[in-house]
C-alpha positions as CSV (number, residue, x, y, z in Angstrom):
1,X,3.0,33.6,-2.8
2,X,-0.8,34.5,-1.3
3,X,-3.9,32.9,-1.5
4,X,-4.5,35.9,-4.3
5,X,-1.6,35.9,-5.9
6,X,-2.0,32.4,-7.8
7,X,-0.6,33.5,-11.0
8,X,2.9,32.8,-9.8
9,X,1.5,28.9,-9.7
10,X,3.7,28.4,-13.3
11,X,6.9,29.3,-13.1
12,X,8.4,31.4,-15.7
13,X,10.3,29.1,-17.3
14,X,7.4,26.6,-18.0
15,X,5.3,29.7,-19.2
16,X,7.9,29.7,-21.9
17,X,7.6,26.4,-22.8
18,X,3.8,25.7,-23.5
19,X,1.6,27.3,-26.2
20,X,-1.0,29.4,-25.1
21,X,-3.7,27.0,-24.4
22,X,-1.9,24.5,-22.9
23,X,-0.7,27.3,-20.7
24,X,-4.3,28.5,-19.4
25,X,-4.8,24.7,-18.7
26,X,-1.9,24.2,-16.9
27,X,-2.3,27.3,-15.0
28,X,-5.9,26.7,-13.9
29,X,-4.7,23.1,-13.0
30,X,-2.1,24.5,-10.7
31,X,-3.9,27.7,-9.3
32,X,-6.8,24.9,-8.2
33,X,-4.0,22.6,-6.6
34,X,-2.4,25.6,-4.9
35,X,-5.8,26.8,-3.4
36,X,-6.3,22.8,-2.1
37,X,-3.1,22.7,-0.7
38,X,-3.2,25.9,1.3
39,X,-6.7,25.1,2.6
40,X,-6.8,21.9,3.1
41,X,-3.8,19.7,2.0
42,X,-1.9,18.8,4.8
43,X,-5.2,17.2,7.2
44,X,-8.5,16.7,5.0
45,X,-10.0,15.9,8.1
46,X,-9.4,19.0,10.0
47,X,-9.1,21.3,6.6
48,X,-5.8,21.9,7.3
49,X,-3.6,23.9,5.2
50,X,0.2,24.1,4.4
51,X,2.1,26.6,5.1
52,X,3.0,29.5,2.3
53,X,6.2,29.0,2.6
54,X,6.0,25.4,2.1
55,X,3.7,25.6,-1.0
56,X,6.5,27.7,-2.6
57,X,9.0,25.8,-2.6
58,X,6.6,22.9,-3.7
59,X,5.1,24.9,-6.6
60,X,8.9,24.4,-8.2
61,X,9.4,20.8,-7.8
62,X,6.0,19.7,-8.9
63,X,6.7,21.7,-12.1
64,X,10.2,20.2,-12.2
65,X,8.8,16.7,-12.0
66,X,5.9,17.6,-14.7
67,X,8.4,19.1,-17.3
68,X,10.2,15.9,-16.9
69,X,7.0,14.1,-17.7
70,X,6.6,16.0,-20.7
71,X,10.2,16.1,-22.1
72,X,11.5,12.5,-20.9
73,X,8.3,10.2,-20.6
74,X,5.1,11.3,-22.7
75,X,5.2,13.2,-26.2
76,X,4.9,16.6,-24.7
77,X,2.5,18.6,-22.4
78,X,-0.2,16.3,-21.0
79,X,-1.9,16.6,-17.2
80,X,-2.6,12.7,-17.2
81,X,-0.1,12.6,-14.3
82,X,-0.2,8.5,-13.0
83,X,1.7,7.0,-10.0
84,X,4.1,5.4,-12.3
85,X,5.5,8.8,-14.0
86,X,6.0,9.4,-10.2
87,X,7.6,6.2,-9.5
88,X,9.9,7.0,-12.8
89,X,10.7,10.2,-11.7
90,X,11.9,8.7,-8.0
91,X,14.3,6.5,-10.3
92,X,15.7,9.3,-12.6
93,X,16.7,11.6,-9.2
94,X,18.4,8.3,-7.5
95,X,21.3,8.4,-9.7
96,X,21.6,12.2,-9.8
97,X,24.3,13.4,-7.8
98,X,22.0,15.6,-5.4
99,X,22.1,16.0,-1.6
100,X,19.5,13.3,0.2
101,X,17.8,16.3,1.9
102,X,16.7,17.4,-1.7
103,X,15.6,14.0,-3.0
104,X,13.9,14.0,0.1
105,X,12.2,17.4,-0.9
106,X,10.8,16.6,-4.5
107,X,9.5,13.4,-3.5
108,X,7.6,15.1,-0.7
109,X,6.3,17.6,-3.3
110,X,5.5,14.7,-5.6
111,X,3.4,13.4,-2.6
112,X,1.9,16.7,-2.2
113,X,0.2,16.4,-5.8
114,X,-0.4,12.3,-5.9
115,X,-2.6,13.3,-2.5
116,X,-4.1,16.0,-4.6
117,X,-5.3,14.1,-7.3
118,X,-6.4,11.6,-5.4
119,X,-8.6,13.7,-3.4
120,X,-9.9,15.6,-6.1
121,X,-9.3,13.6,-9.6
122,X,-10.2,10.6,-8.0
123,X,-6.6,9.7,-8.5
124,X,-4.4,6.4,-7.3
125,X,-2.9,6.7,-4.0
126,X,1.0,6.2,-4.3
127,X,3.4,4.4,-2.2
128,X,6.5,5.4,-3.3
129,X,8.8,2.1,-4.3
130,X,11.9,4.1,-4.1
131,X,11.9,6.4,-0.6
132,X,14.1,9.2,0.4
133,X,14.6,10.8,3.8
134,X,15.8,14.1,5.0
135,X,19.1,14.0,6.5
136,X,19.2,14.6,10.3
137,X,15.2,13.5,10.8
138,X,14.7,10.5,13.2
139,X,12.9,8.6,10.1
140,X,15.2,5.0,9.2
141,X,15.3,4.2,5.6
142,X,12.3,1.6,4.6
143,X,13.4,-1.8,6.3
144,X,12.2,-5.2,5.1
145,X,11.5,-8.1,7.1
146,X,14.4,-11.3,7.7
147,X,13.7,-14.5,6.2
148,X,13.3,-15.5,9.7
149,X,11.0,-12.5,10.7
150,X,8.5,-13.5,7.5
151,X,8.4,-16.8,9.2
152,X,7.5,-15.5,12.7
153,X,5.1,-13.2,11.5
154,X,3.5,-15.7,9.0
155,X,3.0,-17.9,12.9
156,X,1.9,-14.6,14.5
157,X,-1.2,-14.1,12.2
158,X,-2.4,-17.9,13.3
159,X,-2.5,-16.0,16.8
160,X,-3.5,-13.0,16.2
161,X,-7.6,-12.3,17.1
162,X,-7.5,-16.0,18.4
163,X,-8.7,-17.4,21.4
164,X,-8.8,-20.8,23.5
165,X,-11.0,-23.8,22.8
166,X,-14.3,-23.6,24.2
167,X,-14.3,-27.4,24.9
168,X,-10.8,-26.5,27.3
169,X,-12.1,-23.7,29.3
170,X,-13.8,-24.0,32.9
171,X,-16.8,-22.5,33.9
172,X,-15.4,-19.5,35.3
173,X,-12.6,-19.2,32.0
174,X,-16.0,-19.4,30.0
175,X,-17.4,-16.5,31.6
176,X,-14.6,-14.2,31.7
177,X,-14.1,-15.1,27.8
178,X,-18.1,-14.5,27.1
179,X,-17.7,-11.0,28.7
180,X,-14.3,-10.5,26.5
181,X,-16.6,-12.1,22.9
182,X,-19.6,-9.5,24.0
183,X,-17.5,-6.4,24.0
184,X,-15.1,-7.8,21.0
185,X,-18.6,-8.5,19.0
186,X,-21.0,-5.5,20.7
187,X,-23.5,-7.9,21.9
188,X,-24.9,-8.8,24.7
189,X,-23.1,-11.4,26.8
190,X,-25.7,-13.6,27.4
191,X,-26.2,-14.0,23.5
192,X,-22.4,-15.3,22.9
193,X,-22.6,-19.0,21.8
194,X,-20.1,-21.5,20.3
195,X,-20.1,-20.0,17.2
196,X,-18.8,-16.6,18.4
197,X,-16.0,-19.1,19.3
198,X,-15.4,-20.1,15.7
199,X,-15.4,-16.8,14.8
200,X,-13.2,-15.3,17.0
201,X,-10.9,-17.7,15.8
202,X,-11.4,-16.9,12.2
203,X,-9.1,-17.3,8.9
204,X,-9.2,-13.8,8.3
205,X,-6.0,-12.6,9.5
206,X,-3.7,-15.4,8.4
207,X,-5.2,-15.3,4.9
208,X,-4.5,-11.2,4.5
209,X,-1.0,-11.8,6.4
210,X,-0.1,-14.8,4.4
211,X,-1.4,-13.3,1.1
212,X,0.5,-10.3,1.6
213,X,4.0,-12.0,2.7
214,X,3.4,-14.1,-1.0
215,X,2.2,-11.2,-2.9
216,X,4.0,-8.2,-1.6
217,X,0.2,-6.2,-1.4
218,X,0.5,-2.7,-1.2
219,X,-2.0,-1.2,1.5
220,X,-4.1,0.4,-2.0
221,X,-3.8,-3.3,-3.1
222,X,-5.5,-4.8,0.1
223,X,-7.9,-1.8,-0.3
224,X,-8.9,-2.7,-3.7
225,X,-8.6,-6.4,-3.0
226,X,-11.5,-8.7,-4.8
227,X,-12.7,-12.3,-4.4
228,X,-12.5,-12.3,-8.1
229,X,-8.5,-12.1,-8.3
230,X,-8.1,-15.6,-6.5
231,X,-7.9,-18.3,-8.3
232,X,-7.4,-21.4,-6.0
233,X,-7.3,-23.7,-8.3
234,X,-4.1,-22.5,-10.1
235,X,-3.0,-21.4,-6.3
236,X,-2.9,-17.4,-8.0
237,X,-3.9,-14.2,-7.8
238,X,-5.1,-12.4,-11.0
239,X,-5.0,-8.7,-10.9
240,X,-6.3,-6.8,-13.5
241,X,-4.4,-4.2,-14.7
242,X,-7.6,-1.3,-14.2
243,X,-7.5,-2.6,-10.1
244,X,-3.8,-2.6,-9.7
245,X,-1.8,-0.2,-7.8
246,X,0.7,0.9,-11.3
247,X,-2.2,-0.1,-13.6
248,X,-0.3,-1.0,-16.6
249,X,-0.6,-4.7,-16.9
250,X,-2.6,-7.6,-16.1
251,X,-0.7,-9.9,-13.2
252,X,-0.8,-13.3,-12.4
253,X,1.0,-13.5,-9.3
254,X,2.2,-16.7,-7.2
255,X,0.7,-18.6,-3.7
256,X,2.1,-20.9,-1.8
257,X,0.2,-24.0,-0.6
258,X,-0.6,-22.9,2.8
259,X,-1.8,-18.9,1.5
260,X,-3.8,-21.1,-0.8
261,X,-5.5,-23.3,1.8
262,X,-6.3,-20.4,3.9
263,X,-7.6,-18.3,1.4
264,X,-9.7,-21.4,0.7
265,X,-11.3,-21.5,4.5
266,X,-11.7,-17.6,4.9
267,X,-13.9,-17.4,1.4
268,X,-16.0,-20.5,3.1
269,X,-16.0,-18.9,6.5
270,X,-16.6,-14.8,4.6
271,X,-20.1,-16.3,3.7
272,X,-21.2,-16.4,6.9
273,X,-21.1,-12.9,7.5
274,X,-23.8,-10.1,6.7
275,X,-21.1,-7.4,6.6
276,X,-20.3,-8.9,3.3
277,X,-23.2,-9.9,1.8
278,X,-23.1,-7.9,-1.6
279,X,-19.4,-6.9,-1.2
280,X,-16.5,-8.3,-3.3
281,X,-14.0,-6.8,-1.1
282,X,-11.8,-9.8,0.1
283,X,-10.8,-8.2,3.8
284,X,-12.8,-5.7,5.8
285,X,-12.5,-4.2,9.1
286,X,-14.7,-4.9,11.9
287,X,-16.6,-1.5,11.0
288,X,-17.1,-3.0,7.8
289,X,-14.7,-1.0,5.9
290,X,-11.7,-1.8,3.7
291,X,-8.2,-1.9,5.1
292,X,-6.5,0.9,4.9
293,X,-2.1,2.2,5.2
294,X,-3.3,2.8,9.1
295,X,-5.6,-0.1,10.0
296,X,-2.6,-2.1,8.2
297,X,0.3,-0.7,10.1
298,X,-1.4,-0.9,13.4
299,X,-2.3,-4.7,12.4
300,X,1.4,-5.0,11.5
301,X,2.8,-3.8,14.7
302,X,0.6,-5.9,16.6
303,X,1.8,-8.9,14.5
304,X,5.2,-8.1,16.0
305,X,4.6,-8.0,19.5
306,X,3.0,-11.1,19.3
307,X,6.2,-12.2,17.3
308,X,8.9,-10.9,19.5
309,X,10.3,-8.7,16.7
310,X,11.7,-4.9,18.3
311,X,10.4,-2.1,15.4
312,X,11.8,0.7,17.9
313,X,13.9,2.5,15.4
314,X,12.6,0.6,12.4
315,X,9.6,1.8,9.8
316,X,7.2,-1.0,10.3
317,X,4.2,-0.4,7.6
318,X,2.4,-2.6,5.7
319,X,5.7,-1.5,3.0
320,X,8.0,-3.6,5.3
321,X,6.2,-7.0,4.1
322,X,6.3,-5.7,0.4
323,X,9.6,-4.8,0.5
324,X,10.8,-8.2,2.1
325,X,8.8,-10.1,-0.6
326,X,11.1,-8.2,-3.3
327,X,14.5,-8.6,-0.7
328,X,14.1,-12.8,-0.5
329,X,12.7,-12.9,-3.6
330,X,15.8,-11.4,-5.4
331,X,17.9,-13.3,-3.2
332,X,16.4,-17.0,-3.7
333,X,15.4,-16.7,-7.9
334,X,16.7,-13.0,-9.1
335,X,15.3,-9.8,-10.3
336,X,13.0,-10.9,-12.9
337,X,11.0,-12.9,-10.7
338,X,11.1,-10.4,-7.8
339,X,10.0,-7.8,-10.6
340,X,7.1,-9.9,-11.6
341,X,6.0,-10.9,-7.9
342,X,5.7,-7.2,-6.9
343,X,4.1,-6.2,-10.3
344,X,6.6,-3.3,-10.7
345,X,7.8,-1.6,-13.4
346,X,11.2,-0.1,-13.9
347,X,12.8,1.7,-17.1
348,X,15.7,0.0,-16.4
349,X,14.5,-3.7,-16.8
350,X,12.4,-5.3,-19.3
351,X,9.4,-6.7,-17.7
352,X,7.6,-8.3,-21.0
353,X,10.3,-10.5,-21.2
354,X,10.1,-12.1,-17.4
355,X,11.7,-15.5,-17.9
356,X,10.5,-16.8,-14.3
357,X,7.2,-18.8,-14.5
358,X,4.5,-19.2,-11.7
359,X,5.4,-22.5,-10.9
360,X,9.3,-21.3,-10.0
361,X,8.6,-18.4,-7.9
362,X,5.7,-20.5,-5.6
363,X,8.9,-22.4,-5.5
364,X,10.6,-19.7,-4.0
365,X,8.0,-18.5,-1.9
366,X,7.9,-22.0,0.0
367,X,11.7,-21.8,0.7
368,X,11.2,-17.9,1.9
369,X,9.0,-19.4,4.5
């Protein structure tokens, strides 16, 4: 394939398949996605293209994956392609009886397009809930955090960002620590008071660590996190199904006292500062802009240094917290309430009929640590 030969975008065998308008739709869909991809798919940033050799072989696969769309999960042709018919098709290749290298394959191709539409269509960004790995690579299959690693890290974030007492430092301590506040903050050292102290030692990061250990938050989910989902008084979070990651179904999901108490003191403590005055975003960064897969996995590595926990040879993302929550969770009340913590859909379970309340799975939160 060229960058002028884009007709070859639809495979023959779906050209078959679709009527003639659906087939100048499709095609201009895919010669557009083909033109992004060699130009600028691979780094946005840099407008960085893949390879033609690459976009070949992920021409096929996409149009595998959207002909099972059409023939196993909507009522025929359709370009309303959604993170779950992505997550389906990840399920419907795990039990086929294909090498691990080519699971690998489609779901990168898969990826290729979710990026595409997100960049372009305005899309949902997707983080894969089943994940496959080419044989051979030095990439480890996702890991999950130990009941006992949840519990270090849940200590970590109360360390994290935080400093000593103002009240307990000499002279010289206070000094050293001003000059430390003034280049944490950018200001000028001689304008760091007391209340740089209090902020230094702020609820944020407990609150986003202990929200995400109860709640399994996807990085998209932190992204798209608002004040309005939490409801203290009923110790919840209430998602709405338009701001959720597989956007299918309102969720109320569960919060242990202590995530409660801290989400309490950081919406206090949030009010005091003008970088969210007018924003609903729950978290930001210090640049003032939401938290993102990176800013999340650097945060979660540094959570593990301060906990003593050895990643070498381990995928620690955001993802690992997530896919703990489901491990314990599973573990401590079964599948249905694991299903409805996480907010994920499968086709082989029936979610409208989750028999685990609110009240039982805050129960099993507190005993997950």
């Amino acid at each position: 394939m060229t960058k002028t030969d884009e007709t070859r975008a639809v495979p023959e065998k779906t050209k078959d398949q679709l009527n003639d308008r659906q087939l100048t739709d499709y095609q201009n869909y895919m010669q557009q996605m083909v033109k992004w991809l060699l130009n600028v798919g691979k780094n946005v940033d840099k407008a960085e293209g893949y390879s033609q050799y690459t976009i070949e072989t992920a021409i096929y696969q996409i149009d595998k994956f959207h002909r099972f769309v059409w023939e196993e999960l909507e009522d025929g042709y359709t370009l309303q392609i959604t993170t779950d018919h992505a997550d389906r098709f990840m399920q419907h290749i795990a039990v086929k009886d294909w090498q691990q290298s080519y699971k690998a394959s489609l779901q990168k191709s898969v990826k290729r397009e979710m990026k595409y539409r997100k960049h372009r269509h305005g899309g949902q960004e997707w983080d894969p809930d089943i994940s496959y790995y080419d044989q051979g690579t030095t990439h480890q299959p996702r890991d999950f955090l130990s009941k006992q690693e949840r519990a270090k890290i849940r200590e970590a974030a109360l360390q994290y960002g935080s400093i000593p007492s103002y009240s307990n430092l000499t002279k010289q301590e206070r000094s050293q620590w001003k000059a430390h506040l003034a280049q944490r903050f950018e200001i000028p050292k001689n304008t760091v008071s007391k209340k740089h102290w209090k902020k230094a030692n702020s609820y944020k990061f407990p609150s986003l660590v202990w929200t995400s250990l109860d709640a399994g938050l996807r990085p998209v989910e932190v992204e798209r996190s608002k004040t309005s989902w939490i409801d203290l008084d009923n110790q919840v979070l209430r998602i709405p199904k338009d701001e959720s990651s597989k956007n299918s179904n309102n969720w109320v999901v569960a919060l242990t006292d202590r995530t409660t108490e801290a989400l309490k003191k950081w919406l206090e403590e949030r009010k005091q500062y003008d970088k969210y005055q007018g924003r609903n975003e729950i978290w930001l960064t210090r640049r003032g802009n939401p938290y993102q897969s990176d800013s999340l996995a650097y945060l979660m590595k540094k959570l593990c240094d301060i906990a003593d926990i050895n990643y070498e040879n381990r995928e620690m993302t955001w993802y690992t917290i997530r896919h703990s929550v489901g491990t314990q969770m599973s573990h401590e009340e079964g599948l249905a309430a694991a299903q409805a913590q996480l907010r994920h859909e499968d086709e082989r379970t029936t979610m409208r009929y989750d028999q685990a309340p609110v009240e039982d799975r805050k129960d099993a939160l507190n005993r997950m640590g």
